[in-house]
C-alpha positions, 0 to 999 in steps of 0.5 A: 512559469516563475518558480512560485506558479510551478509550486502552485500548479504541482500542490493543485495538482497533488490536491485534486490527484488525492480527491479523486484517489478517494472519490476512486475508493469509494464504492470499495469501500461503501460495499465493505462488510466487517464480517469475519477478520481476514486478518490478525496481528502477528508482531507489533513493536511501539504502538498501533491503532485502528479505525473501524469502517465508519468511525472515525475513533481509533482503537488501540491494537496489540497481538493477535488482534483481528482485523477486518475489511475496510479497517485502516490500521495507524502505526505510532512514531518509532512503531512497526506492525505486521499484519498476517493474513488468512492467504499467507500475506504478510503485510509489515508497516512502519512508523507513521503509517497507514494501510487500509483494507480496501478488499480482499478476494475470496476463493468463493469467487474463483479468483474474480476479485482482486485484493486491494490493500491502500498505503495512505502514508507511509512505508510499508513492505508486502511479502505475498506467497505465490499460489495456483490461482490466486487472485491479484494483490493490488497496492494501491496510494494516492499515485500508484498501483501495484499489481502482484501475484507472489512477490516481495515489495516495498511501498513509501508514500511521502509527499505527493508521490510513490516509490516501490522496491522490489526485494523479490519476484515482479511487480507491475507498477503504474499511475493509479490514474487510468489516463495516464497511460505506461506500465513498467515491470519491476525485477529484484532490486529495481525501483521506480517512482510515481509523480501524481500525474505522471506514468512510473519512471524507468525501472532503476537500480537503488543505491544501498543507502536508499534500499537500506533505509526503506528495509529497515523501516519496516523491519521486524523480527 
């Protein structure tokens, strides 16, 4: 295959991964209700914006601004916004990011369903306190999943593929698509790689430059 072919196959197979990534959000999303917010803004550094579940119009967001399920949050260039929810979880993204509120469990439902929380683009770092009986917090994007009950993590979503860093705790990560099977388990400080149709790479130690410039870009005070 000529080096053009190769490139033609991967933006194809990029393209069709990203349709049914959202074909996959689907139903989550037809049975979300705005309800009451599940979470609010807890800092914001630069600009950020919010399109409200069947809108396509952004709103702007500043602090303690309420945020409900299925709202997809934008940050600005140079921006950073974090996200406290009503859980402890506290969600921070960077600049040109953008994070959807797919669903969220409710204690009402003894821990029958998951929160899933979508990284569309972007990087975004997740810090979920460990709790008896708490349901699983799901990271999904266009490649990955990544499952978690109390950890810390950062997910990049750039190009047509995934990477996560593990900062503390476990985190199981895998291709969000279920025919391609492989699951690897993420330790502090281990990293891995997500390829649209590809299962996750070995866990690999990131070198300080890279795990640097990932904790920084979502750094906030």
């Amino acid at each position: 295959m000529t080096a053009s072919a190769r490139a033609r196959h991967v933006g194809t197979a990029a393209l069709l991964a990203a349709l049914v990534f959202q074909l996959a959000l689907a139903p989550s999303l037809a049975r979300a209700q705005t309800g009451p917010p599940v979470a609010r803004v807890a800092a914001l550094e630069g600009t950020a914006a919010v399109e409200r579940f069947g809108s396509r119009q952004q709103s702007p967001l500043a602090v303690e601004a309420p945020v409900y399920r299925a709202d997809t949050i934008h940050t600005g260039a140079g921006s950073r916004l974090r996200i406290a929810f009503e859980d402890e979880t506290a969600v921070t993204l960077g600049e040109l990011a953008s994070l959807r509120i797919t669903q969220i469990a409710e204690s009402a439902q003894g821990g029958a369903q998951n929160s899933r929380l979508t990284v569309l683009a972007g990087t975004v770092r997740f810090r979920v306190r460990p709790a008896a009986g708490r349901a699983l917090v799901e990271t999904w994007t266009p490649t990955a999943v990544a499952a978690v009950r109390g950890t810390e993590y950062i997910v990049e979503v750039a190009g047509p593929g995934t990477a996560v860093l593990v900062i503390d705790g476990a985190v199981a990560v895998s291709n969000y698509r279920p025919d391609v099977r492989g699951t690897v388990v993420l330790r502090a400080g281990e990293g891995t790689s997500v390829a649209p149709d590809r299962p996750p790479q070995p866990p690999s130690r990131w070198g300080a430059a890279r795990r640097r410039a990932v904790e920084d870009a979502t750094r906030l005070p």
